[in-house]
N, C-alpha and C positions, 0 to 999 in steps of 0.2 A: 506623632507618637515617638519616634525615633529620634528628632531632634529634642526631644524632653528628657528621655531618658541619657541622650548622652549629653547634655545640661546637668542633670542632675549627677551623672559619671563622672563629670569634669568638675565640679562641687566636691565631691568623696575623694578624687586624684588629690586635689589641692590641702583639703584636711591631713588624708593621708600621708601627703611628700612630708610636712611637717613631722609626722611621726617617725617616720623611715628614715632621716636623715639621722635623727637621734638613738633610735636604738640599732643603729647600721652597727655604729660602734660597740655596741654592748654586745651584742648577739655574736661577734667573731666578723673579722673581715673575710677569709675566706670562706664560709656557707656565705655571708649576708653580697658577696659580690656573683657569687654563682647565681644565687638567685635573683639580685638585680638586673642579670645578661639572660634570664629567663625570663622578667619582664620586658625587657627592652625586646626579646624575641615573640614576646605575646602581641607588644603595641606594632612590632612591623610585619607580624602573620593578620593581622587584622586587615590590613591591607592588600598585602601579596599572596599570602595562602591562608584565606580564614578556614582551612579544613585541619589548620595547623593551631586552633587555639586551644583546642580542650589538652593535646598535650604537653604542651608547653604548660598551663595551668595546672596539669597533676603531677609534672615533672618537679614544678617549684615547692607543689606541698610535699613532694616524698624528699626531695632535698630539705627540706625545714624540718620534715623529722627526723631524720637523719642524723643533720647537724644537732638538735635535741639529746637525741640517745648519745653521742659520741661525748655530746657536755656534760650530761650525768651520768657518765662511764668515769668522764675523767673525774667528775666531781666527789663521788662515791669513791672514786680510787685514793684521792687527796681525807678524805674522811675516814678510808680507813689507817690508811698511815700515821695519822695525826693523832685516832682516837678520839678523844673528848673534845666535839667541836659545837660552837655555842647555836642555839638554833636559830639569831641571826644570820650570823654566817652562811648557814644552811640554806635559809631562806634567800638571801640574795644569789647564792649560786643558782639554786632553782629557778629563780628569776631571768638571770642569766641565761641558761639552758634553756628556756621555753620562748627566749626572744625570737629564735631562727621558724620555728616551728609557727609564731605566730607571723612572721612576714612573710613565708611560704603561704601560709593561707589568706593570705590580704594578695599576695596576686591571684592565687586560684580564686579567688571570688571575683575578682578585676576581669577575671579570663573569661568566668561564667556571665560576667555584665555583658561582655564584647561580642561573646558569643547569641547572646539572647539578643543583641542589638542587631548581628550582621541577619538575625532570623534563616 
């Protein structure tokens, strides 16, 4: 059972990385590198302290939203300066803004795989 489910873990890593490399960029280097050094602390407490994943998993989603609010702080702030801004615009900031919050929670679900794995 446990070598299936971490078969199938290492199948979602793999789709995953692909995602992660691309929106690394979009989401802000610094959240999106915070939270990659909270993955990297999730995949080596699986090993040395697995009594250490579930925080390392909720740490990455509070930083994801975190880095969220602080992009539509700024982006709100930029709209209102501007004024009249078109709701494309809008829309890709938003986009933007919600990248960090969604990679935070692609490790916190990775943490709860690891976790369910180590039983």
């Amino acid at each position: 059972m446990k070598t299936k489910i971490l078969r199938i873990m290492g199948l979602l890593v793999g789709i995953i990385a692909s995602l992660i490399i691309e929106l690394f960029y979009q989401g802000g280097v610094l959240f999106m590198s915070i939270i990659t050094i909270l993955l990297i602390g999730t995949i080596v407490s699986y090993f040395k302290y697995p009594e250490k994943i579930k925080l390392f998993g909720n740490m990455s989603l509070a930083v994801g939203i975190l880095g969220s609010f602080i992009g539509l702080y700024t982006a709100f702030e930029f709209i209102q300066q501007a004024g009249n801004v078109s709701p494309a615009i809008l829309a890709g900031g938003l986009k933007v803004a919600f990248t960090t919050t969604m990679y935070g929670l692609i490790v916190y679900i990775f943490s709860l795989g690891l976790n369910l794995v180590k039983g």
